[in-house]
C-alpha positions in Angstrom: -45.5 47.0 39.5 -44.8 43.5 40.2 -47.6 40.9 41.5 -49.6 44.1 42.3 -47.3 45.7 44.1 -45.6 48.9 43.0 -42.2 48.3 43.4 -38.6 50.2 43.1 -36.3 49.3 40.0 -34.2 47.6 42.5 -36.6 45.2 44.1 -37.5 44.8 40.8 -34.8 43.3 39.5 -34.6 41.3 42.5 -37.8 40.0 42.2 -37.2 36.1 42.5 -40.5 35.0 40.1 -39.5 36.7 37.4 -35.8 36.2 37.7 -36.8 32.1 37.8 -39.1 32.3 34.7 -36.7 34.6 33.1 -34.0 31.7 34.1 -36.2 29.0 32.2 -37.0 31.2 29.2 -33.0 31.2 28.7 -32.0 27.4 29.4 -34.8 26.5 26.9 -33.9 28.8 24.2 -30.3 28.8 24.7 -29.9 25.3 24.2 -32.1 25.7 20.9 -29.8 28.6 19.7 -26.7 26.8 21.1 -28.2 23.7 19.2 -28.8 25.3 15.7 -25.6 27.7 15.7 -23.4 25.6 17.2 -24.3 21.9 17.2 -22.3 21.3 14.3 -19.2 22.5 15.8 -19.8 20.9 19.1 -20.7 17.7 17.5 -17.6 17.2 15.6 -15.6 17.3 19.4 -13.7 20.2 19.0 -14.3 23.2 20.7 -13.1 26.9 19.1 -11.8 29.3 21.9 -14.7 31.7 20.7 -17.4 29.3 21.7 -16.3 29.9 25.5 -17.6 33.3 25.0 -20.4 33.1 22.1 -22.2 30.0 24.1 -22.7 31.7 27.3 -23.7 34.9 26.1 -26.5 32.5 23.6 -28.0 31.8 27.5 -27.6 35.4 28.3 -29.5 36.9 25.6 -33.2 35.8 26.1 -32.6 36.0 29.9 -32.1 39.9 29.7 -35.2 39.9 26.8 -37.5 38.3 29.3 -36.5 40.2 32.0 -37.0 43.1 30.1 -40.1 42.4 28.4 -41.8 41.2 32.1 -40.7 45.2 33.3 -42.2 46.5 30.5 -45.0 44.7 30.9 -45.5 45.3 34.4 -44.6 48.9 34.3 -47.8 49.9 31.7 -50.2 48.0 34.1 -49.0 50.7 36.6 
């Protein structure tokens, strides 16, 4: 159930609130994580080949928590 409405898993994920706040909840803590993992790195100018792969998944991380946690949420209110 999402905004009081029983929905399918499918809307669900599709659900555009909760996909923007879940979008918010990752730019703000992915650029903290990015920031206290890797600032040093990135500061100094060069840029490891693993960072193209560790820095985006550092965004995708809290976006699938939040998501998750808002399902979970709204699935015990129903």
């Amino acid at each position: 159930m999402l905004a009081g409405r029983l929905r399918c898993p499918r809307c669900a994920l599709l659900y555009t609130p909760m996909l923007w706040r879940s979008f918010c909840t990752a730019i703000v803590v992915g650029t903290f994580l990015t920031a206290i993992n890797q600032g040093n790195v990135l500061l100094q100018g060069e840029v490891p080949m693993a960072l193209y792969w560790k820095i985006p998944l550092t965004y995708v991380v809290p976006f699938c928590v939040a998501s998750w946690g808002a399902l979970g949420n709204a699935s015990r209110r129903a």
